[in-house]
KEKE-3310 file (N, C-alpha, C; in steps of 0.2 Angstrom, whole numbers, plus 5000, padded with zeros to 4 digits):
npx = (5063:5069:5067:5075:5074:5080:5074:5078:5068:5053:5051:5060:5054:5042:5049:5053:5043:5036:5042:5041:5028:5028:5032:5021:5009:4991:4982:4990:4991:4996:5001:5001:5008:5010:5011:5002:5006:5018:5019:5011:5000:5008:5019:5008:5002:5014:5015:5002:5007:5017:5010:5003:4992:4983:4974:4971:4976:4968:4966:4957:4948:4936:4927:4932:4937:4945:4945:4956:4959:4972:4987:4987:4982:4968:4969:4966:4963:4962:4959:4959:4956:4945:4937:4935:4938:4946:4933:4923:4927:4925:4912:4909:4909:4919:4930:4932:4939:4954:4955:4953:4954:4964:4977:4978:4980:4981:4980:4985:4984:4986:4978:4967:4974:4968:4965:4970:4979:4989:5001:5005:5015:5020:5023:5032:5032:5044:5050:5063:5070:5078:5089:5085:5070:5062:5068:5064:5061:5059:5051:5050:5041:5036:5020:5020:5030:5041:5050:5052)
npy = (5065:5054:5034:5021:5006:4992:4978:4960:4951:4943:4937:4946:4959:4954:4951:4963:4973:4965:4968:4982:4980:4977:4987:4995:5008:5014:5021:5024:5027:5019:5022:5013:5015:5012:5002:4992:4974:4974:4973:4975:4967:4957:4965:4971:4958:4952:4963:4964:4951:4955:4964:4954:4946:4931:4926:4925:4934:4947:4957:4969:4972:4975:4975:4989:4989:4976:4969:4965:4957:4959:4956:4964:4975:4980:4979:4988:4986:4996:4995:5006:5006:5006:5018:5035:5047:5054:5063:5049:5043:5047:5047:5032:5032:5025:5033:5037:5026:5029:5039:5029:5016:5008:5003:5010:5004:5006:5005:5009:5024:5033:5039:5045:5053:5066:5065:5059:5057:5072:5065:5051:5038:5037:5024:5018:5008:5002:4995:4988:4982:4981:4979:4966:4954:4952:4964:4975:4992:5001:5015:5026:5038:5054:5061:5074:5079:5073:5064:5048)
npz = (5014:5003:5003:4995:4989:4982:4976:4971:4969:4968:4982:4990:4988:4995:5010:5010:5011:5022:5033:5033:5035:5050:5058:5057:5062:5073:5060:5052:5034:5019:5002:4988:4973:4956:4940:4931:4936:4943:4954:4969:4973:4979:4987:4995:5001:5010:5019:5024:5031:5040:5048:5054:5050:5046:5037:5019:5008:4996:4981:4983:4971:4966:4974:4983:4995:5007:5022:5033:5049:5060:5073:5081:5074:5062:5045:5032:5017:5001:4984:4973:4958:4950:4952:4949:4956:4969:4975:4973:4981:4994:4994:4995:5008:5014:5019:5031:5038:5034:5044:5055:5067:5063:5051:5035:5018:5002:4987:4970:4973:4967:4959:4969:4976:4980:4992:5001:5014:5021:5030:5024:5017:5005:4992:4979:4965:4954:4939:4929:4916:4909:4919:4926:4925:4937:4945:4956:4961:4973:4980:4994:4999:5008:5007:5012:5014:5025:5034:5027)
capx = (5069:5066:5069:5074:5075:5083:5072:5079:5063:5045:5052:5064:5049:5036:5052:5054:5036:5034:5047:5036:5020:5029:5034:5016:5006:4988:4981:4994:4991:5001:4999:5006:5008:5014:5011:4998:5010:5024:5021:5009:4998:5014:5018:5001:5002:5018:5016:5000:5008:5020:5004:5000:4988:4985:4971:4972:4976:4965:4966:4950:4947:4927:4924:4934:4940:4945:4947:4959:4964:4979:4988:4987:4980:4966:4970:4960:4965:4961:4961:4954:4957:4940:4938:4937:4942:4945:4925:4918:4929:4920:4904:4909:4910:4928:4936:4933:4945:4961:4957:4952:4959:4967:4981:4976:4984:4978:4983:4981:4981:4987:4969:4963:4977:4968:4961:4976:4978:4994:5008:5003:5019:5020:5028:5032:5034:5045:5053:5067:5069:5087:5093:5083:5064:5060:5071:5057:5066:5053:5055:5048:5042:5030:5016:5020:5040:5044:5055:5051)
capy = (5062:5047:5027:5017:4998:4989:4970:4955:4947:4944:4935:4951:4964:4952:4952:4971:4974:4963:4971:4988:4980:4976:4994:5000:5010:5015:5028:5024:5028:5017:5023:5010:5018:5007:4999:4986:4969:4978:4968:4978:4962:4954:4968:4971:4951:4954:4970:4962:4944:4958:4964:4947:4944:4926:4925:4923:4943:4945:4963:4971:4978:4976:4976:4992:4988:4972:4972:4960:4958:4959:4952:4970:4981:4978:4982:4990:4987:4999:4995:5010:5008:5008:5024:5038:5051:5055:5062:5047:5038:5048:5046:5025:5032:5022:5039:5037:5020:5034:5043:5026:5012:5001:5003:5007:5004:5008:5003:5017:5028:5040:5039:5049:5055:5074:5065:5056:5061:5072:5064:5046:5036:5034:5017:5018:5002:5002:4989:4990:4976:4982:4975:4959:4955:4953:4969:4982:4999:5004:5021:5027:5045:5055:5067:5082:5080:5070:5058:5042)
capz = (5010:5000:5003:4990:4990:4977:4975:4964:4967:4972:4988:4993:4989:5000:5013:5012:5014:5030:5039:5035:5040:5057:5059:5054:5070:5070:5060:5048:5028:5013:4996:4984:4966:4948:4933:4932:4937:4946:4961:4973:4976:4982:4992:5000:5005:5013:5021:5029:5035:5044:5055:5059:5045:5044:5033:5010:5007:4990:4979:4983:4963:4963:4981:4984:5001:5012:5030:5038:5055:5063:5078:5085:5072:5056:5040:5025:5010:4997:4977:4970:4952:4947:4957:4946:4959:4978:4978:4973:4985:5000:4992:4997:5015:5015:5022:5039:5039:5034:5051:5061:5071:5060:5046:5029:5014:4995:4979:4966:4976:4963:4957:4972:4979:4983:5000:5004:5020:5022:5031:5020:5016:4996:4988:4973:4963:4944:4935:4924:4914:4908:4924:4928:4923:4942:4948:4959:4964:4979:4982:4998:5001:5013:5003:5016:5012:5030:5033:5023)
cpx = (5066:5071:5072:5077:5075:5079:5075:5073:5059:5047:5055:5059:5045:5039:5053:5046:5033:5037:5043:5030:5021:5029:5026:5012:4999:4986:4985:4992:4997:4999:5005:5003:5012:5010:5007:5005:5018:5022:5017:5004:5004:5017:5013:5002:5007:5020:5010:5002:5011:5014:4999:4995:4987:4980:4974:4971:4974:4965:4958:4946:4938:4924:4925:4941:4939:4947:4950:4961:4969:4981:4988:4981:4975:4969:4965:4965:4962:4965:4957:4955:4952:4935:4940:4940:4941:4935:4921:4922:4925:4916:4903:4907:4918:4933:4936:4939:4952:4960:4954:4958:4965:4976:4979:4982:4981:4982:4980:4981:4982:4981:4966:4969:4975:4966:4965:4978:4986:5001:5008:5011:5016:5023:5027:5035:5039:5050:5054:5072:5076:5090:5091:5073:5062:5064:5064:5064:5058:5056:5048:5047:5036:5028:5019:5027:5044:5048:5051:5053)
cpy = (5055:5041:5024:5009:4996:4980:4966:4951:4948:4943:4943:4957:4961:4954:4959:4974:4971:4967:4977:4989:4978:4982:4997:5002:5011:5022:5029:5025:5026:5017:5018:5012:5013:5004:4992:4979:4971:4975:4971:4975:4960:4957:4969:4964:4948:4958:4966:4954:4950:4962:4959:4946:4936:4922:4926:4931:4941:4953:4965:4972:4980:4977:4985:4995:4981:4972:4965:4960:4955:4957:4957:4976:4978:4981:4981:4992:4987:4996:5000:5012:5008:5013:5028:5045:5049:5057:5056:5041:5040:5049:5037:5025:5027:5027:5039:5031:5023:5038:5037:5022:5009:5005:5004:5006:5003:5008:5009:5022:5034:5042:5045:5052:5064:5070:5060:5059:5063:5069:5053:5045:5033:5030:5016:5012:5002:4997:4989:4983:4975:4978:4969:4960:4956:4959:4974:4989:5001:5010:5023:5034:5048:5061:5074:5083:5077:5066:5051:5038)
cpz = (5008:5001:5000:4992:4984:4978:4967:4961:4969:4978:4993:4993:4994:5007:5016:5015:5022:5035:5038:5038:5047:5062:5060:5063:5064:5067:5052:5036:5023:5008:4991:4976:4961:4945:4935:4935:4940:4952:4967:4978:4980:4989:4999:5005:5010:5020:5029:5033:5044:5051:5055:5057:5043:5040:5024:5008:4998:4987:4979:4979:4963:4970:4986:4989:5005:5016:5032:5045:5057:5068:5083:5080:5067:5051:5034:5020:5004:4988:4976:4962:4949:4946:4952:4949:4967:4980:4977:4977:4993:4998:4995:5005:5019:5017:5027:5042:5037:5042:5057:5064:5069:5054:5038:5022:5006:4989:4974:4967:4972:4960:4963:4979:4982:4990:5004:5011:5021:5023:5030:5020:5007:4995:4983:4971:4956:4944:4931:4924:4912:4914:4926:4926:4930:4948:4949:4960:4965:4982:4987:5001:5006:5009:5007:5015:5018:5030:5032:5027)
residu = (UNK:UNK:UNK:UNK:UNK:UNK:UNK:UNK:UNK:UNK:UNK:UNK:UNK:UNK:UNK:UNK:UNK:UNK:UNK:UNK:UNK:UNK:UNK:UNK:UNK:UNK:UNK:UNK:UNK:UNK:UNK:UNK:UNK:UNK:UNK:UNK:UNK:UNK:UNK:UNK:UNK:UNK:UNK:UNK:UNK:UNK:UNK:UNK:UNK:UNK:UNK:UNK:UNK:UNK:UNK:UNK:UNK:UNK:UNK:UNK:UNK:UNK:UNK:UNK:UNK:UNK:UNK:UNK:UNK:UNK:UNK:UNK:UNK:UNK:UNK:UNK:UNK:UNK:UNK:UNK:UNK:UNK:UNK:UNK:UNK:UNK:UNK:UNK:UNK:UNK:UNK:UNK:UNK:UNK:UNK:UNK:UNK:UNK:UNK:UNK:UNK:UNK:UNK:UNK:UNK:UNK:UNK:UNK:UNK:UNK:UNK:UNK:UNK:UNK:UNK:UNK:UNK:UNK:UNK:UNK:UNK:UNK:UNK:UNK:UNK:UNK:UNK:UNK:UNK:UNK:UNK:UNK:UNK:UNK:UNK:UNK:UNK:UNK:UNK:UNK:UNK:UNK:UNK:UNK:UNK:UNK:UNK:UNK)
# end
């Protein structure tokens, strides 16, 4: 069943994202899917303050992948937009970080979403400008059809 969260702003997306990166265990898998400028940096740096992230969270885009640590857990943060599929994302050897210790979390993930690892949490980011320029609608689902 899907989530949905209504944001007015960057601060209420950052806000909503921490409280999820509090929640997160390990093992865990977050696919954030949208529109270039939809706000998924924003998110990402929120999500990681919420696992006790207290380093400069930077969008990975050339690097692939960066690793921060947590106050319990790491976090690997996937940009794979440059990434033309899921095989040449396990050609990187960056798969093993979806079944290790840590938390990941992937931007794009529509891009390589066949190696998504089933019971992933999808966030979906859009912005509808008819109701406010900085309005998100964060829709929250699980690939396998679980509870969100």
């Amino acid at each position: 069943m899907d989530k949905i969260f209504e944001s007015m702003c960057p601060e209420e997306t950052a806000e909503f994202a921490e409280k999820l990166g509090r929640k997160a265990h390990t093992g865990e898998v977050y696919c954030l899917s949208g529109d270039l400028g939809v706000g998924k940096t924003i998110f990402t740096k929120g999500f990681a303050k919420g696992l006790g992230v207290s380093e400069m969270v930077t969008s990975p885009t050339f690097a692939i992948m960066n690793c921060y640590e947590g106050a319990e857990l790491p976090l690997y943060h996937f940009d794979v937009y440059r990434i033309s599929g899921g095989e040449e994302l396990e050609e990187t050897g960056c798969m093993e970080y979806f079944y290790g210790n840590g938390v990941c979390l992937v931007e794009w993930a529509e891009i390589v979403h066949d190696v998504i690892p089933e019971d992933a949490l999808w966030i979906t980011m859009e912005k509808d400008y008819g109701r406010n320029e900085n309005y998100r609608r964060i829709t929250l689902r699980r690939k396998g059809g679980g509870e969100a």
